[in-house]
Phi, psi and omega in degrees: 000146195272132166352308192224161173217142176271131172226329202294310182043064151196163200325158176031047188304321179320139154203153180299152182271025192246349169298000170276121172081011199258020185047048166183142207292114183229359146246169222247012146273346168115322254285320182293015188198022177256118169310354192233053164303341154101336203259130163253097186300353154314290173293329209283339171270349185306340201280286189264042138000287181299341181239010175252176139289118165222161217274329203168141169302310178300324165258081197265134152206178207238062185264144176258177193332317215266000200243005212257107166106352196282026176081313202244120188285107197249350144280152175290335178272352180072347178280014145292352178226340183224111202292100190347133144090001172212158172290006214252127191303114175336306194308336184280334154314121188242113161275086170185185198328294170300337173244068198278319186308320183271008149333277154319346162266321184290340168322306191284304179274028125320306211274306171305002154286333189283329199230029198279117160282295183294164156296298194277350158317317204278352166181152187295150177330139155320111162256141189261155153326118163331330190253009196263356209241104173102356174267011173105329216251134191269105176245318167277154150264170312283111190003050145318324176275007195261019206287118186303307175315308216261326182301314205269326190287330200285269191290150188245128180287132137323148212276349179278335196261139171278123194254120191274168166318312187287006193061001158320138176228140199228174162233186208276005191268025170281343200269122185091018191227033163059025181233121170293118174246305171333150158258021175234001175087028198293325202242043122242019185315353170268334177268312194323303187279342171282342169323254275248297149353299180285346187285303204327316209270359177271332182280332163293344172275344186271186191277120219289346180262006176297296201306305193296008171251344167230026180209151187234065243258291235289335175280332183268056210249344191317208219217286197223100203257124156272129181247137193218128175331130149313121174274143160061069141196130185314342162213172196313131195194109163275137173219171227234138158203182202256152201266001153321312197257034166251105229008077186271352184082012135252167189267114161228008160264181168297132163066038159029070190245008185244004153251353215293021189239349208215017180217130197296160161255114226334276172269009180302153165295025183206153188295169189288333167037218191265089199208126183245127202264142193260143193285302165300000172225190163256067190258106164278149192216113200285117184352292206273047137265334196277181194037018156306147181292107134142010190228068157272168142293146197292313160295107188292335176284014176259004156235006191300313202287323144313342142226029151321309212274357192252031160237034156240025191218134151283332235249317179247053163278350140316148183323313184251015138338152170200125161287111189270148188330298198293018173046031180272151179251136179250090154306106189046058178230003197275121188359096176245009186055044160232156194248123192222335161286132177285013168219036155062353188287034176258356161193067162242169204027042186260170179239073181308281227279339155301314201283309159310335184247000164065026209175137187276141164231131192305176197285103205097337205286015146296296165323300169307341188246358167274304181310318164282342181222004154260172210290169204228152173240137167299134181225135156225153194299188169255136192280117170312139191259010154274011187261177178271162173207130202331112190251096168267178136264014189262352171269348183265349170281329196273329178301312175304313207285315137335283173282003159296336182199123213296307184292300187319312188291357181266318151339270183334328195270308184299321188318274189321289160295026101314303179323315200293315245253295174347300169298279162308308183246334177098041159244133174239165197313294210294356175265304219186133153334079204286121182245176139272153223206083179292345163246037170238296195293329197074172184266346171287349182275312169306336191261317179303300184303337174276344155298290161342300210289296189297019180268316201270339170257009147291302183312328205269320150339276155007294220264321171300318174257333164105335207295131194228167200257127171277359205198065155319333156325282181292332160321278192334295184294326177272001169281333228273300181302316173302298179284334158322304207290320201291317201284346161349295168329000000 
């Protein structure tokens, strides 16, 4: 086949033929990226093959690299953008010096389009960073590493990190910062409850059948109370539920806003998030768009009560506008975290870092590339410097080898567990933090790792601490008892 083909019919038409369909527009009719090229994009791509993409036997294109992870989707299938068989987003792959491992996946899954017939066929699980499991963040379908039973039973946070009820690790300055990251909302629970504190003590001044028409104060006797939109009823009504009952996998406020940590964004690979869900369809609608003229439910009554009251004002119609019930207007007053509405409802369902930045930004997702991409530090507990320790000569050879030089012992230390980790979990320091983990590893994977460690943190005692054992005798007898116990295994 020949190098170059004119598709273009305009001055300097040539381009090369592999710019065909390679996801970005090069003639100025488009014509190079029109499904009716005319082109068997098989051959015309056969030259880089190993560096284009393709979306699909039904959709052949030939994209590069640079089109792969790029906010816009040139496949129908999205796997241009989203990694077969998971939640987690081409864009979030890092390819480069320090991360050579994810190189090597994206590689594959390139390579592996060309020749996939089945969806399950076209490439092997994802494997994720060790520190990628428990973090809030949907990376499998269905957000299997997020597993509530195995998180909350399992997993150990880091010392940097806030550990939710649910076993999830967060970090702590997330906590208290008007964003659900828990996935049951624990660590905003203190705002939920000054929410509801506060209705209460505004509802006792008011005129009782006022209150009773929009407030059901009688719902709020709980401990740790949630205030939440009535669901399926034509006007406005806040009532109370126990925040127990946040994401539990039912709905009970409007627009499911008490699931958004626990509900697909419809077929997407991501939560419902700052989303208002319409009950009869599967239509999501982004907070600070809605009940805007073209961002309705297509059912009007699964929002009539949430936006009724903002089709009596021509006047107040901007984004962060707000129309309060009693139909008084806030000019740029729509969740600014000041309560300006006499039932506070000016700042329920916001999306501050949308409203603030004036642009929808998907849900976390600040979060989510701070969580990826800084550095993790290794940590282990400290080895008592009151315990005993083996006095060998094959530890006392080993010590020596060690405290000749403080970095080499430090080398040394890291080799070996990595090396270890390898073998049990496929983890390395330098990726990513390695614990033991009894529902990948098992216990017989655990007990070897936990062994390793207390091996490597006697020599590292040794090299720190100066310390040599006064009572060889009683070493003797727990190495005598340590190797019993291993050969056991």
């Amino acid at each position: 086949m020949d190098e170059s083909i004119d598709i273009c019919s305009e001055w300097n038409p040539c381009r090369s033929i592999t710019r065909i369909k390679d996801g970005f527009i090069n003639c100025l009719n488009t014509k190079d990226e029109s499904e009716q090229t005319g082109i068997d994009t098989q051959k015309s791509c056969s030259p880089v093959q190993r560096h284009r993409f393709r979306c699909s036997i039904t959709q052949p294109t030939c994209l590069s690299v640079v089109a792969l992870g790029n906010g816009k989707s040139d496949c129908d299938n999205r796997f241009d953008e989203i990694w077969l068989g998971s939640n987690r987003k081409l864009s979030q792959i890092s390819c480069n010096n320090q991360r050579k491992h994810e190189c090597s996946r994206l590689r594959q899954y390139i390579e592996l389009s060309w020749s996939s017939i089945e969806k399950e066929q076209m490439v092997p699980k994802l494997d994720l960073p060790f520190r990628s499991y428990c973090n809030t963040f949907w990376d499998l379908d269905p957000a299997e590493d997020e597993n509530l039973m195995e998180c909350q039973r399992w997993w150990i946070c880091a010392s940097d990190q806030l550990r939710c009820p649910t076993g999830h690790c967060i970090d702590e300055q997330w906590r208290w910062d008007y964003e659900w990251d828990c996935p049951k909302a624990h660590d905003e629970g203190q705002i939920l409850g000054n929410h509801v504190r506060e209705m209460q003590k505004r509802a006792a001044s008011f005129n009782i059948s006022t209150n009773k028409s929009y407030f059901l104060p009688n719902t709020c006797n709980q401990t740790n109370s949630f205030l939440c939109l009535v669901p399926r009823i034509s006007y406005p009504q806040f009532y109370c539920i126990d925040q127990r009952q946040i994401g539990d996998g039912r709905i009970d406020c409007a627009g499911a806003i008490d699931e958004s940590n626990t509900m697909k964004h419809c077929s997407q690979p991501l939560k419902l998030g700052h989303h208002f869900k319409c009950a009869s369809s599967n239509t999501r609608i982004p907070y600070s768009l809605h009940c805007q003229l073209g961002f309705r439910c297509p059912n009007r009554a699964d929002d009539e009560s949430w936006c009724s009251h903002r089709n009596n004002s021509s006047n107040c119609q901007n984004a962060n506008d707000f129309i309060c019930w009693d139909g008084r207007c806030l000019p740029e007053d729509r969740c600014n975290k000041f309560f300006n509405c006499p039932f506070l409802e000016d700042e329920y369902m916001c999306d501050y870092p949308s409203s603030s930045s004036r642009r929808i930004i998907p849900y976390r997702e600040r979060k989510e590339l701070q969580a990826r991409t800084r550095p993790k530090a290794f940590q282990l507990p400290r080895f008592p410097s009151d315990a005993y320790i083996i006095d060998s000569m094959a530890t006392r050879n080993i010590t020596e080898q060690l405290t000749s030089n403080s970095s080499s012992a430090n080398h040394s230390f890291s080799s070996t567990l990595s090396a270890f980790f390898q073998f049990g979990d496929r983890c390395d320091i330098e990726e990513d933090l390695c614990q033991p983990n009894p529902c990948r590893n098992g216990g017989r994977m655990v007990f070897w790792f936990s062994s390793l460690i207390a091996i490597e943190r006697v020599y590292m005692t040794l090299v720190l601490n100066g310390q040599w054992l006064k009572q060889p005798h009683i070493a003797q007898k727990q190495r005598n008892e340590f190797v019993g116990i291993r050969e056991s295994q």
